[in-house]
N, CA, C, O and CB atoms as a CASP TS submission, in Angstrom:
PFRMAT TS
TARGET T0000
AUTHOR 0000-0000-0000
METHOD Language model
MODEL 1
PARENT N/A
ATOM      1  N   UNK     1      40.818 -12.030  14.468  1.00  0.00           N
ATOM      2  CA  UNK     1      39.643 -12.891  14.504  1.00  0.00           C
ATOM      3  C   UNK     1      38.419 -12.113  14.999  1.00  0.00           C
ATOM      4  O   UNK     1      37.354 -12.191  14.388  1.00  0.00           O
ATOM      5  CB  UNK     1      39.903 -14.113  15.403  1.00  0.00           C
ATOM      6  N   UNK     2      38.539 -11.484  15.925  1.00  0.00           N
ATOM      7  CA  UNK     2      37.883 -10.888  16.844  1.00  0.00           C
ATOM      8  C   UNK     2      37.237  -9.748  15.717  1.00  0.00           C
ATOM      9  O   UNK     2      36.011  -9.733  15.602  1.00  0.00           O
ATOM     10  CB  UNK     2      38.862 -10.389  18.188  1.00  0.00           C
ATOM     11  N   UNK     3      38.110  -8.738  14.834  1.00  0.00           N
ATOM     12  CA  UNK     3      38.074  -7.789  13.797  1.00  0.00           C
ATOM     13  C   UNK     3      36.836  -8.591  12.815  1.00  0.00           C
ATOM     14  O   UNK     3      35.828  -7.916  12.604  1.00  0.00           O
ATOM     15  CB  UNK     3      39.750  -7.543  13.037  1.00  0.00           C
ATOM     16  N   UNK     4      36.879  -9.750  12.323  1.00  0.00           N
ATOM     17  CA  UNK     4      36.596 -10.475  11.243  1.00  0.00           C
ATOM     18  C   UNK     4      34.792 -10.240  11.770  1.00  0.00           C
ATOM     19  O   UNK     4      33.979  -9.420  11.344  1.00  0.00           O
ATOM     20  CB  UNK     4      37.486 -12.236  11.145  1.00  0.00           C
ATOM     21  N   UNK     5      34.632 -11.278  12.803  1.00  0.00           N
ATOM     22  CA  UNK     5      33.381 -11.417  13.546  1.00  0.00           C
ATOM     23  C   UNK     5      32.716 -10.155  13.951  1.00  0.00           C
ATOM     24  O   UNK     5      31.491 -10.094  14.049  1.00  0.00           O
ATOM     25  CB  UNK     5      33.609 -12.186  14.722  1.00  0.00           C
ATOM     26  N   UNK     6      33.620  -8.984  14.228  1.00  0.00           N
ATOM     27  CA  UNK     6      32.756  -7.633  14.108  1.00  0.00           C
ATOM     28  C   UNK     6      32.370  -7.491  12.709  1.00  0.00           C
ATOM     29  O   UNK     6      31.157  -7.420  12.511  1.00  0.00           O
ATOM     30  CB  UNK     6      33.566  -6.265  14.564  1.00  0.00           C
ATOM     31  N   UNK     7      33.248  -7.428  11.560  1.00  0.00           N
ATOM     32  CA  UNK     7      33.393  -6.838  10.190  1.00  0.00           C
ATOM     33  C   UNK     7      31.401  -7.777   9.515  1.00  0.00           C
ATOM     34  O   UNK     7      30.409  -7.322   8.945  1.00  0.00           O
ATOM     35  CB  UNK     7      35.535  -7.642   9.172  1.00  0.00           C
ATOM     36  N   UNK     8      31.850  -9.360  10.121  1.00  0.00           N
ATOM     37  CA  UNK     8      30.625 -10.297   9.704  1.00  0.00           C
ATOM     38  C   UNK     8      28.946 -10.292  10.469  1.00  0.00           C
ATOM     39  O   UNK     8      27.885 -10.815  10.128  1.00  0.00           O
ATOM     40  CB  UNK     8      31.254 -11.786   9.975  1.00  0.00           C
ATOM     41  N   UNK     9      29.293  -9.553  11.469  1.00  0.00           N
ATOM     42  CA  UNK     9      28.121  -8.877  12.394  1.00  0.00           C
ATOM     43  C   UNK     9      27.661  -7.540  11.710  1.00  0.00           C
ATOM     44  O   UNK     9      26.657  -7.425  11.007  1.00  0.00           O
ATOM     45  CB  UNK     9      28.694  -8.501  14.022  1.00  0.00           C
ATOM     46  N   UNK    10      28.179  -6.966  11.894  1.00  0.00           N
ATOM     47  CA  UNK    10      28.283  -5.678  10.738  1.00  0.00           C
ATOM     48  C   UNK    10      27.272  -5.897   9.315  1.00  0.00           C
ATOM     49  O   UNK    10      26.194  -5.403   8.985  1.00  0.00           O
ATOM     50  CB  UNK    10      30.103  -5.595  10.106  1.00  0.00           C
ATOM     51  N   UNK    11      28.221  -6.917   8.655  1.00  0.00           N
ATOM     52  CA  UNK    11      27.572  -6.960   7.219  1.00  0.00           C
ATOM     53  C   UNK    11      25.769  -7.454   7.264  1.00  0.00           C
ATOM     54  O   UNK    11      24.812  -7.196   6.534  1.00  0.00           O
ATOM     55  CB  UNK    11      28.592  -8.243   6.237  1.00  0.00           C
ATOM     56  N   UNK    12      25.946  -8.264   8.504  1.00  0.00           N
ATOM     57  CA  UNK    12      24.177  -9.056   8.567  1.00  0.00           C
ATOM     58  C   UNK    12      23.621  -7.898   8.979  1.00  0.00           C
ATOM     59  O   UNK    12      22.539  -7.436   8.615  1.00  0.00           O
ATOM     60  CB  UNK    12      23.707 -10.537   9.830  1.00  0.00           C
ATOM     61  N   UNK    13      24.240  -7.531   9.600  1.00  0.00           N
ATOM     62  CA  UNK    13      23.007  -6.417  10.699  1.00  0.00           C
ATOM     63  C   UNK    13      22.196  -5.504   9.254  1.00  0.00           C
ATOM     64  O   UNK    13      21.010  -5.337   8.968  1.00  0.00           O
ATOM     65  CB  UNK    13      24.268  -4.720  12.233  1.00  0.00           C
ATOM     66  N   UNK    14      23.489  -5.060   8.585  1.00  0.00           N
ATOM     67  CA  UNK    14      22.766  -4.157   7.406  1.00  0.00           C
ATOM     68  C   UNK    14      22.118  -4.755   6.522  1.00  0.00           C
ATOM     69  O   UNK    14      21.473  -4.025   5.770  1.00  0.00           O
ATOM     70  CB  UNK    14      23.583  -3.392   6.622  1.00  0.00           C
ATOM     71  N   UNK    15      22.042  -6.386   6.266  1.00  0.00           N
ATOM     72  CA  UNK    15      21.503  -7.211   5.631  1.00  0.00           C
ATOM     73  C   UNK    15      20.128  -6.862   5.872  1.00  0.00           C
ATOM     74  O   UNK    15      19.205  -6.394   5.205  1.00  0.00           O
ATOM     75  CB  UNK    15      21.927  -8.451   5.911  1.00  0.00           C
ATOM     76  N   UNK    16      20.316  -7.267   7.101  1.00  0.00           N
ATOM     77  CA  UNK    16      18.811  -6.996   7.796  1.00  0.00           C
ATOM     78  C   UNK    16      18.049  -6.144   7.583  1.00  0.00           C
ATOM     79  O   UNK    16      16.937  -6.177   7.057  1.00  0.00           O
ATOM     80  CB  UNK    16      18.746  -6.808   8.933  1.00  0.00           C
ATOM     81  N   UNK    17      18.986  -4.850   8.240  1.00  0.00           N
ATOM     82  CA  UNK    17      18.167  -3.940   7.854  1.00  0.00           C
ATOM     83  C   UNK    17      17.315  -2.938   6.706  1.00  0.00           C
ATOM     84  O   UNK    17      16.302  -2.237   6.709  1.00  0.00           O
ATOM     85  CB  UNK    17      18.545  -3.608   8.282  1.00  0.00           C
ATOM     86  N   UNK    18      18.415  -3.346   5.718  1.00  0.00           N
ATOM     87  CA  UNK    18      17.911  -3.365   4.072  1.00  0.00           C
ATOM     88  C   UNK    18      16.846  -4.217   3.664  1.00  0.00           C
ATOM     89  O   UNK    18      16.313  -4.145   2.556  1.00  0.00           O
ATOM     90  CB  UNK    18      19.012  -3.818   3.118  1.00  0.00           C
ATOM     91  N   UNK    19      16.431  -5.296   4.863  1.00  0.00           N
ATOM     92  CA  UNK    19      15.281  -6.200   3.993  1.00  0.00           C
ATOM     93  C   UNK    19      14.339  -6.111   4.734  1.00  0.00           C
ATOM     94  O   UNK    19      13.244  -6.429   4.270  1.00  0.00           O
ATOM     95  CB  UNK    19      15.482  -7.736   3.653  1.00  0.00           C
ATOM     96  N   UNK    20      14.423  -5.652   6.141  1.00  0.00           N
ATOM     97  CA  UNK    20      13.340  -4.642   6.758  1.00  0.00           C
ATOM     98  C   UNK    20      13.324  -3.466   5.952  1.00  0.00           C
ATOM     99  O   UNK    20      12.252  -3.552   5.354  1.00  0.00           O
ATOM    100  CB  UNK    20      13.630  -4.190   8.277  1.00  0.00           C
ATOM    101  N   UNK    21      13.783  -2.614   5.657  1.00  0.00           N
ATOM    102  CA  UNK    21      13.553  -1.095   4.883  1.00  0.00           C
ATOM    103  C   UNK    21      12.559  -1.457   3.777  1.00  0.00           C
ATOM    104  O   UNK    21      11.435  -0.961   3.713  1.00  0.00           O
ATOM    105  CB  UNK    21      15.103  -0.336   4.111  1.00  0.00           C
ATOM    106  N   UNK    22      13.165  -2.578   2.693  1.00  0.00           N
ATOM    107  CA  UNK    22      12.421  -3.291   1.572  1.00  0.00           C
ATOM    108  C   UNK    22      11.320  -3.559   1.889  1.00  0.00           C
ATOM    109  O   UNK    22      10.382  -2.995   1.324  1.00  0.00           O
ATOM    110  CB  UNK    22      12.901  -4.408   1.106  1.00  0.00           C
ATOM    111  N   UNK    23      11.098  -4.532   2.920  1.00  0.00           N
ATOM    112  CA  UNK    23       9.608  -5.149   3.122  1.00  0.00           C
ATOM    113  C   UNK    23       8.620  -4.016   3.481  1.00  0.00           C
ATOM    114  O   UNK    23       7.529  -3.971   2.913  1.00  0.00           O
ATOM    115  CB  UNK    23       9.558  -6.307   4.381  1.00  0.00           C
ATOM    116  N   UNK    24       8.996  -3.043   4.467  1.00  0.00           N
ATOM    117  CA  UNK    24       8.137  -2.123   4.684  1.00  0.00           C
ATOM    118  C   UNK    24       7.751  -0.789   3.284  1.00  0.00           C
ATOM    119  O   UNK    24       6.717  -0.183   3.007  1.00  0.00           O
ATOM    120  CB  UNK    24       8.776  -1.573   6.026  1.00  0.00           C
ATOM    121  N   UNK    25       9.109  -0.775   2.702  1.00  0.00           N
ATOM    122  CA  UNK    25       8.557  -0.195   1.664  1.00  0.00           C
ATOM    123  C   UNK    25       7.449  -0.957   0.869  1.00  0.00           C
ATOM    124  O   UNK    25       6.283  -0.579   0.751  1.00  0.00           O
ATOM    125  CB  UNK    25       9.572   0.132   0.884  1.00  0.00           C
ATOM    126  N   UNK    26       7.936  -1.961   0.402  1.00  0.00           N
ATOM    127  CA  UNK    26       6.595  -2.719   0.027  1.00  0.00           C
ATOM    128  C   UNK    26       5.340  -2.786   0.263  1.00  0.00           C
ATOM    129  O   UNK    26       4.293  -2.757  -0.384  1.00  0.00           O
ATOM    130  CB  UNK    26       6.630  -3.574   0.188  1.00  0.00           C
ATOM    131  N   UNK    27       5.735  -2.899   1.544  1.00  0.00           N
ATOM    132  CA  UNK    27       4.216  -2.692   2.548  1.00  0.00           C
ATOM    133  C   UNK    27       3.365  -1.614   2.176  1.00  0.00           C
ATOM    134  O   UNK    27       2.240  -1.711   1.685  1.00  0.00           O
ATOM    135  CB  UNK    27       4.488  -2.331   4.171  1.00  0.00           C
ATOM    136  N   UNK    28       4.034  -0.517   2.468  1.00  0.00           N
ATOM    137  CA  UNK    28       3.767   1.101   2.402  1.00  0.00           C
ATOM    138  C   UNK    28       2.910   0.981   0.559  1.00  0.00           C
ATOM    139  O   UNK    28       1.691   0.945   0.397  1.00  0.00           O
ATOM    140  CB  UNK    28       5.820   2.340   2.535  1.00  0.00           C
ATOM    141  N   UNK    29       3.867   0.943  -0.489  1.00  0.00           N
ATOM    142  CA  UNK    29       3.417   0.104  -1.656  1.00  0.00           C
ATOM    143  C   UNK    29       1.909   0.113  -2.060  1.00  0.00           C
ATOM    144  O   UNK    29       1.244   0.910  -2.722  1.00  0.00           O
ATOM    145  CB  UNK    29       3.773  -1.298  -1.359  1.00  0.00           C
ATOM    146  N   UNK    30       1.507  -1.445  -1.217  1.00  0.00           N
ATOM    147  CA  UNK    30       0.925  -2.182  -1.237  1.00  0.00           C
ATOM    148  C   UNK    30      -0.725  -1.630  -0.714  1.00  0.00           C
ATOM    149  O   UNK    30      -1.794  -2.015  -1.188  1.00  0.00           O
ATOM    150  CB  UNK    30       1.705  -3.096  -0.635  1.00  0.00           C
ATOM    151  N   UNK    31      -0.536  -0.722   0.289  1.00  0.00           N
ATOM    152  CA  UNK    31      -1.052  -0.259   1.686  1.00  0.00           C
ATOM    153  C   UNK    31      -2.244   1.410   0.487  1.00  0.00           C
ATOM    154  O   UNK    31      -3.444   1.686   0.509  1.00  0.00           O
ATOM    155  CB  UNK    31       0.982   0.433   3.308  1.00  0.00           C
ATOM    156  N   UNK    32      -1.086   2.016  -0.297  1.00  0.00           N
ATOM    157  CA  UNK    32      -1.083   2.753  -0.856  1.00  0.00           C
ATOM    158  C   UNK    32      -2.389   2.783  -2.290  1.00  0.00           C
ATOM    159  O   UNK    32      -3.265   3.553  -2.683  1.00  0.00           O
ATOM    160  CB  UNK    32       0.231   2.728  -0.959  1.00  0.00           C
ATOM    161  N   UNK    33      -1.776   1.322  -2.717  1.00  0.00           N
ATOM    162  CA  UNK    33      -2.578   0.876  -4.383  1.00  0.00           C
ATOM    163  C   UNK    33      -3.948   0.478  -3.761  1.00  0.00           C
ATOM    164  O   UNK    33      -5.034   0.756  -4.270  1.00  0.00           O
ATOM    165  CB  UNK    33      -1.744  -0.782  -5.497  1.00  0.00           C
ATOM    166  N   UNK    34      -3.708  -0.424  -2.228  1.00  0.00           N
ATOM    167  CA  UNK    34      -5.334  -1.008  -1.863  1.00  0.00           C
ATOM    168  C   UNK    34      -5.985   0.660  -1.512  1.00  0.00           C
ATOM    169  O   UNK    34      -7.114   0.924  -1.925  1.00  0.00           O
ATOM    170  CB  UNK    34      -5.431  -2.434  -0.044  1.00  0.00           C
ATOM    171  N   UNK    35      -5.368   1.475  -0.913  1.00  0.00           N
ATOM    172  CA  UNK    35      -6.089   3.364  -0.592  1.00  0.00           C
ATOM    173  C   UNK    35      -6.856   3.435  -2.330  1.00  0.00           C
ATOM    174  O   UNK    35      -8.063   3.557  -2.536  1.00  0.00           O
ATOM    175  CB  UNK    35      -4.157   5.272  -0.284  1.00  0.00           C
ATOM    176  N   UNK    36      -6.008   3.347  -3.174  1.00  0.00           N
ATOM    177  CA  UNK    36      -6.532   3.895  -4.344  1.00  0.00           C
ATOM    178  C   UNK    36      -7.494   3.087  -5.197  1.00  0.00           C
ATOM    179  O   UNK    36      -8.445   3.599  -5.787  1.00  0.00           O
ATOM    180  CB  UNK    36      -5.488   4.248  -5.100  1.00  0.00           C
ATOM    181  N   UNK    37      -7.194   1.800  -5.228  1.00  0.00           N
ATOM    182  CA  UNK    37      -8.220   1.091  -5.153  1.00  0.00           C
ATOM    183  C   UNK    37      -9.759   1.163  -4.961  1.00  0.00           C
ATOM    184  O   UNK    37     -10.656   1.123  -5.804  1.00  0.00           O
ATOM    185  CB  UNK    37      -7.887   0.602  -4.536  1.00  0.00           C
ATOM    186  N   UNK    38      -9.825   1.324  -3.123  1.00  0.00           N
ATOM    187  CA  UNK    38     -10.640   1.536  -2.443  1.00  0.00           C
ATOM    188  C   UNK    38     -11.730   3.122  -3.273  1.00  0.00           C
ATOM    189  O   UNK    38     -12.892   3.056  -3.672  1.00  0.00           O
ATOM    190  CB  UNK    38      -9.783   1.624  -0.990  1.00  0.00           C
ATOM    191  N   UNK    39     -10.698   4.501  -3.282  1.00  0.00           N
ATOM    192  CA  UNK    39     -11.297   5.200  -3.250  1.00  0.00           C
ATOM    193  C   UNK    39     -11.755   5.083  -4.915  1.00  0.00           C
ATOM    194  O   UNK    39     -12.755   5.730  -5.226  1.00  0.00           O
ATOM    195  CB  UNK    39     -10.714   6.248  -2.559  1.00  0.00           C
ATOM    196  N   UNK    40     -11.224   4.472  -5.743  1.00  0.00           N
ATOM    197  CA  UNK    40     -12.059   4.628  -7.056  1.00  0.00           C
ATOM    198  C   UNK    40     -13.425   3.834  -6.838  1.00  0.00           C
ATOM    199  O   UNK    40     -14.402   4.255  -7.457  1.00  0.00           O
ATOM    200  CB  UNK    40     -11.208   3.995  -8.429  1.00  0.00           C
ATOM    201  N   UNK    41     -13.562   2.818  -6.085  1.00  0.00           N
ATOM    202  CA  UNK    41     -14.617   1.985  -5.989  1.00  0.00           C
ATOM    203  C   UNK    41     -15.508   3.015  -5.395  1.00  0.00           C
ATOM    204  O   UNK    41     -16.557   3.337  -5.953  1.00  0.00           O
ATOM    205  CB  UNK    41     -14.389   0.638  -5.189  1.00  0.00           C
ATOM    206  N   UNK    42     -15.182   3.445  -4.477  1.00  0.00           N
ATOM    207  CA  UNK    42     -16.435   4.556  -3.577  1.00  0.00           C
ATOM    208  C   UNK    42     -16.743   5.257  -4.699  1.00  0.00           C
ATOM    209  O   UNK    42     -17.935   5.355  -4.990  1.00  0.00           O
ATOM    210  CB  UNK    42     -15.885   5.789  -2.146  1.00  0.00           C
ATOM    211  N   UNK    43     -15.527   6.012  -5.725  1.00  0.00           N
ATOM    212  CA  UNK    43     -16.567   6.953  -6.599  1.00  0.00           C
ATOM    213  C   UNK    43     -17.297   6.396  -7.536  1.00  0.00           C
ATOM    214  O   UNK    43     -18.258   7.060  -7.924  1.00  0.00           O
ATOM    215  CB  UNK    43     -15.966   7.984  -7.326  1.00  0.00           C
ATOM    216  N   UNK    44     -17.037   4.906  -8.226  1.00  0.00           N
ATOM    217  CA  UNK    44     -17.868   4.206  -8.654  1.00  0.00           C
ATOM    218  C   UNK    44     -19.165   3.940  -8.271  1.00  0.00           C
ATOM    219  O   UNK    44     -20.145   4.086  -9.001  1.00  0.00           O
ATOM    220  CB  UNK    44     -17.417   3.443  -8.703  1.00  0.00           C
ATOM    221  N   UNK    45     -19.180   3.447  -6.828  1.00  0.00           N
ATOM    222  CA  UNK    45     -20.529   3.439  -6.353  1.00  0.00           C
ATOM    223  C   UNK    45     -21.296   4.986  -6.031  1.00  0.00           C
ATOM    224  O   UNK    45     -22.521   5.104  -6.044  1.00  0.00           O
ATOM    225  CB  UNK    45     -20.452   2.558  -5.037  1.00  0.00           C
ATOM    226  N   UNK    46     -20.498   5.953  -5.788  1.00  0.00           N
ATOM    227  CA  UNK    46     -21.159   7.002  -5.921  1.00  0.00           C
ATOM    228  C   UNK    46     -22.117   7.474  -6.863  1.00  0.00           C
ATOM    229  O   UNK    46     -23.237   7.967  -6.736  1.00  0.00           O
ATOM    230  CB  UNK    46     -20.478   7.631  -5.890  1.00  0.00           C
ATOM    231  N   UNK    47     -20.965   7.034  -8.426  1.00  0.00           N
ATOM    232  CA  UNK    47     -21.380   7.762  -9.584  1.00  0.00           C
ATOM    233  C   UNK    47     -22.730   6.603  -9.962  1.00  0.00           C
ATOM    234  O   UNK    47     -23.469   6.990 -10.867  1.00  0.00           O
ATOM    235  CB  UNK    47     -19.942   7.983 -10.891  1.00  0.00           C
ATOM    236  N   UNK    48     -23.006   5.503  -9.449  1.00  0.00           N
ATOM    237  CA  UNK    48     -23.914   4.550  -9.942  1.00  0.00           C
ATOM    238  C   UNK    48     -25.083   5.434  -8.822  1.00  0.00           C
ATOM    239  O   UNK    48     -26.290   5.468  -9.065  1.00  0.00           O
ATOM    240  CB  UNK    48     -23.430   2.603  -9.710  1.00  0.00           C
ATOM    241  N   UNK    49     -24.726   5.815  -8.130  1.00  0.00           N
ATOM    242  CA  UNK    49     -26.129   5.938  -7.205  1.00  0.00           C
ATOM    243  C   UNK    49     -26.684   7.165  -7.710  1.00  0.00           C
ATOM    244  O   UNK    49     -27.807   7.233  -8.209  1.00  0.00           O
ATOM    245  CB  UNK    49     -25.929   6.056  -5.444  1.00  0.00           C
ATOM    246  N   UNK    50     -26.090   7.896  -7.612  1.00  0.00           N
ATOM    247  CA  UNK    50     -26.149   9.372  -8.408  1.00  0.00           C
ATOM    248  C   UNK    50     -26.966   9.304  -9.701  1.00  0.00           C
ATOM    249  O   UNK    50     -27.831  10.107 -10.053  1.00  0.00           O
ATOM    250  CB  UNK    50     -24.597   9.912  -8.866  1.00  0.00           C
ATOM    251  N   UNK    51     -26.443   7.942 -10.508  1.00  0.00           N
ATOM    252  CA  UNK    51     -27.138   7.973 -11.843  1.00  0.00           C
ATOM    253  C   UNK    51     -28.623   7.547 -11.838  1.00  0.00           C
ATOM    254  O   UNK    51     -29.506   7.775 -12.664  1.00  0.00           O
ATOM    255  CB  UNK    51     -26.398   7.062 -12.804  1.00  0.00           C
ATOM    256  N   UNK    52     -28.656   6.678 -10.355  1.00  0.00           N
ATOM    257  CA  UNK    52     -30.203   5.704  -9.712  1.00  0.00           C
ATOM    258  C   UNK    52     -30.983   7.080  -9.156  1.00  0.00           C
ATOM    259  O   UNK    52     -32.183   7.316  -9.298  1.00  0.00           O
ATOM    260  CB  UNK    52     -29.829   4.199  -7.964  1.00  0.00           C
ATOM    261  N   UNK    53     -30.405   7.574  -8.766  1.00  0.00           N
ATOM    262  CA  UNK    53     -31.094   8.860  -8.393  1.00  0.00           C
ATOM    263  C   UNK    53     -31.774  10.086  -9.433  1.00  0.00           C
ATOM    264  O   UNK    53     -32.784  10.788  -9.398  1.00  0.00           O
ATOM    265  CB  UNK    53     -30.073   9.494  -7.636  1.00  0.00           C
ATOM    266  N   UNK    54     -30.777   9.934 -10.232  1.00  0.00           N
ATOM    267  CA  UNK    54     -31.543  10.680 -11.543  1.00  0.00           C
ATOM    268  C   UNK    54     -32.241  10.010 -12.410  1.00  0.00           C
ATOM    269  O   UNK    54     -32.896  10.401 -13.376  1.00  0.00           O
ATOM    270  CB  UNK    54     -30.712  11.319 -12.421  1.00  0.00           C
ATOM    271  N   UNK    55     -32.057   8.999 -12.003  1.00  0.00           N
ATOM    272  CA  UNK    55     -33.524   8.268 -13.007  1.00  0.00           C
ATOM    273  C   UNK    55     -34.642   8.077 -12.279  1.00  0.00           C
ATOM    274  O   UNK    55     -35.538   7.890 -13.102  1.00  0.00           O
ATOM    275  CB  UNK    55     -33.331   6.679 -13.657  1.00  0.00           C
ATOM    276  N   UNK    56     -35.033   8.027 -11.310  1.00  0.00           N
ATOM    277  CA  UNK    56     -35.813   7.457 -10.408  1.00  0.00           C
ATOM    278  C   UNK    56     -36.419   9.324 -10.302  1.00  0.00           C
ATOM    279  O   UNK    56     -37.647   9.399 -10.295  1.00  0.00           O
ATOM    280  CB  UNK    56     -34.911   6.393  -8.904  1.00  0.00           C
ATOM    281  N   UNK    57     -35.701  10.649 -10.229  1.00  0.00           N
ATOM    282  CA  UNK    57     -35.844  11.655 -10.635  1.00  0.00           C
ATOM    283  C   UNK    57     -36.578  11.971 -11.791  1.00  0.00           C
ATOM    284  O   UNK    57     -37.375  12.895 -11.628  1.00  0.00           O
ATOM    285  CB  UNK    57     -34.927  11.977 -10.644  1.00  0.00           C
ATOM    286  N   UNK    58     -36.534  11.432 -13.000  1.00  0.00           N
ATOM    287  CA  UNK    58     -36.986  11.455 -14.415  1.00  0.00           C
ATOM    288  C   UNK    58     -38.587  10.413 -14.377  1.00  0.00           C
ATOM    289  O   UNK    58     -39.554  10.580 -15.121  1.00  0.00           O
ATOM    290  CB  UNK    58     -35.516  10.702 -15.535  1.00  0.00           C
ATOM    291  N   UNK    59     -38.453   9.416 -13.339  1.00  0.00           N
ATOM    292  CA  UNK    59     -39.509   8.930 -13.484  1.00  0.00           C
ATOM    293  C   UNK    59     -40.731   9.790 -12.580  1.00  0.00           C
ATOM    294  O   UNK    59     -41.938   9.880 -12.804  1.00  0.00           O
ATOM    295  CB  UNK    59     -39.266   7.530 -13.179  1.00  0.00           C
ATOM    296  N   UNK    60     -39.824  10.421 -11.385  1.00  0.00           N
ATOM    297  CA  UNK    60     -41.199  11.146 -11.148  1.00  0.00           C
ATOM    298  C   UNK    60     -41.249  12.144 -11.822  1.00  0.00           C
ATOM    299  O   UNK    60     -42.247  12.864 -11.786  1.00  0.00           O
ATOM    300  CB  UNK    60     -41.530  11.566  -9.871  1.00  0.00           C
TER
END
């Protein structure tokens, strides 16, 4: 009995910890696409200012 309730402690614990490992991978994921996200937008606004700058260049 005693064997069983270790064997069933056992199985959750790794339950667990496989869906902690999961979620944080996810996380990590998630954490990763908003980084890349982010940095295409900065070069977007870069490349728009850059282009405000060379026109505003052409007009003087």
């Amino acid at each position: 009995m005693a064997e069983a309730e270790e064997t069933e402690k056992t199985e959750k614990n790794e339950e667990m910890a496989e869906a902690v490992e999961t979620e944080i991978a996810e996380k990590k994921e998630e954490m990763a696409e908003a980084e890349e996200i982010e940095k295409t937008e900065n070069k977007e606004e870069m490349a728009e200012a850059e282009a405000e700058d060379t026109e505003k260049e052409k007009k003087n």
